[in-house]
C-alpha positions in Angstrom: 0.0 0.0 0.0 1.3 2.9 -1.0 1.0 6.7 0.5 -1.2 7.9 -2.2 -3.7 5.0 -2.5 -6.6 5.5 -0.2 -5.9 4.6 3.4 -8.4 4.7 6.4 -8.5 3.3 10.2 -11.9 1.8 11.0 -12.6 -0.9 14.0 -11.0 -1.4 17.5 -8.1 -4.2 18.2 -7.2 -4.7 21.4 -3.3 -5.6 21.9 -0.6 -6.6 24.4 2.8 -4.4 24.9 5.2 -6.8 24.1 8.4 -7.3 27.3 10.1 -4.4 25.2 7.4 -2.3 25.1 6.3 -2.9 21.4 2.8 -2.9 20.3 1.4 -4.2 17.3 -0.3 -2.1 15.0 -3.2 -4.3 12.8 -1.9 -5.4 9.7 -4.5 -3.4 7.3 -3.6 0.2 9.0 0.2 -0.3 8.3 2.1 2.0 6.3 5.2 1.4 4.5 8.3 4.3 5.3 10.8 5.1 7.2 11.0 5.6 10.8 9.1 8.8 10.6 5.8 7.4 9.1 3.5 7.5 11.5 3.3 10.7 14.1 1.9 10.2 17.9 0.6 13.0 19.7 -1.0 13.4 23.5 -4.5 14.2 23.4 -6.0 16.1 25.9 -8.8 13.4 26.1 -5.8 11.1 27.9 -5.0 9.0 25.3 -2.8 9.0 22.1 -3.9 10.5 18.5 -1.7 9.0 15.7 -1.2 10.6 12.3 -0.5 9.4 8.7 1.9 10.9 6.5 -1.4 12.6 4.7 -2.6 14.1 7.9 0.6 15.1 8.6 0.7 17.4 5.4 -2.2 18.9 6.8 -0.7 19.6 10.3 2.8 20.6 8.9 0.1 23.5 6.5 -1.6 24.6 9.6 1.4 24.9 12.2 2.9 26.8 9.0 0.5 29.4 9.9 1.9 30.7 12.9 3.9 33.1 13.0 7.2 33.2 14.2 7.1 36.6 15.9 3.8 34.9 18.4 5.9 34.1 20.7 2.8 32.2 22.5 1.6 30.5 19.6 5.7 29.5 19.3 5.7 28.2 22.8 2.5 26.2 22.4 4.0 24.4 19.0 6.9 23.3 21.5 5.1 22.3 24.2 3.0 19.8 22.1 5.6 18.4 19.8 7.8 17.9 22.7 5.6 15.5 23.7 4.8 14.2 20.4 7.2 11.1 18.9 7.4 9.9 15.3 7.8 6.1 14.2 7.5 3.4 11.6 6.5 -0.4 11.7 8.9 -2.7 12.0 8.8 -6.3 9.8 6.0 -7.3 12.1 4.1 -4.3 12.3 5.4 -3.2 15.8 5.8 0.3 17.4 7.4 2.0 19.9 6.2 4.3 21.8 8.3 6.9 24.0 7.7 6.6 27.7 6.0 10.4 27.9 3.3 9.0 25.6 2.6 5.9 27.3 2.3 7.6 30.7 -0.2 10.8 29.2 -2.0 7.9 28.3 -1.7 5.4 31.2 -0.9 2.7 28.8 0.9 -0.5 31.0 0.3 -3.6 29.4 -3.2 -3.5 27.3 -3.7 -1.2 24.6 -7.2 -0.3 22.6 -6.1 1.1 18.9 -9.1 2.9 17.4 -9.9 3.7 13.8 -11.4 7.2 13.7 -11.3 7.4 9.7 -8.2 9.8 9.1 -6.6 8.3 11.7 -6.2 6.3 14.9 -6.5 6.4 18.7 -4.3 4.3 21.2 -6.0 4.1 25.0 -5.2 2.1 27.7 -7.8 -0.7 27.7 -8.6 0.2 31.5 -9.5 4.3 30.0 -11.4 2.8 26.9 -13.7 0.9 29.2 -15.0 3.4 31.3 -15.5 5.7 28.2 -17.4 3.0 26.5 -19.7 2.6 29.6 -19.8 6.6 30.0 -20.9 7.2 26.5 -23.8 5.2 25.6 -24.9 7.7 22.9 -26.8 5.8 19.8 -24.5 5.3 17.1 -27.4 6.8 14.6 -27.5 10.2 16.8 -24.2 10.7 16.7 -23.9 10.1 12.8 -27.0 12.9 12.6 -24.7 15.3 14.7 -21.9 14.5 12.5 -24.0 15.4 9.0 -23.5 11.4 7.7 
């Protein structure tokens, strides 16, 4: 699969860190490239938004946009990308993810990936379950709010 054919994250996989603190993305969301293919970024919802390289694009046009003379705007891009960590698969499809992320989003040894169309979430299995129980919002309301 290439980076310009069409490539989208839909369902939820549920996966174990591995001893070294891998974790397996599903075979059908991988992306071939390098180590920076994929980039990982805390979400204030307390768990872990990850980007493809077309998503990307879109985040490198808008962080463009700020102006180097805002000094706060400046600050803001450094706080979040400090945070943030960049990565590839390896032959099996494995990540890693730096210890910052994993603690922002209380990941230990289960991990819920996602698919939220452009791109993916990654919560601690413990965090997924209590939002799944806390949002029992029907599935046809929310595709109303959303204009689908």
């Amino acid at each position: 699969m290439s980076e310009s054919s069409t490539t989208f994250f839909v369902g939820e996989f549920t996966h174990a860190l591995d001893p070294k603190g891998r974790l397996t993305i599903p075979s059908k969301w991988r992306i071939p490239g390098g180590e920076n293919t994929y980039l990982a970024l805390p979400n204030p919802g307390g768990y872990i938004t990850v980007y493809p390289p077309k998503m990307v694009g879109r985040l490198e046009e808008k962080v463009a946009e700020a102006s180097f003379s805002d000094v706060r705007a400046q600050a803001l891009l450094m706080e979040l990308f400090s945070k943030a960590h960049s990565f590839g698969c390896d032959k099996q499809g494995r990540i890693n993810l730096n210890d910052k992320l994993l603690e922002h989003a209380g990941i230990q040894g289960k991990a819920v990936l996602v698919g939220n169309f452009s791109a993916f979430a990654i919560w601690s299995e413990d965090r997924y379950a209590k939002r799944e129980s806390a949002d029992q919002r029907n599935i046809f309301d929310a595709m109303r709010e959303l204009g689908l």
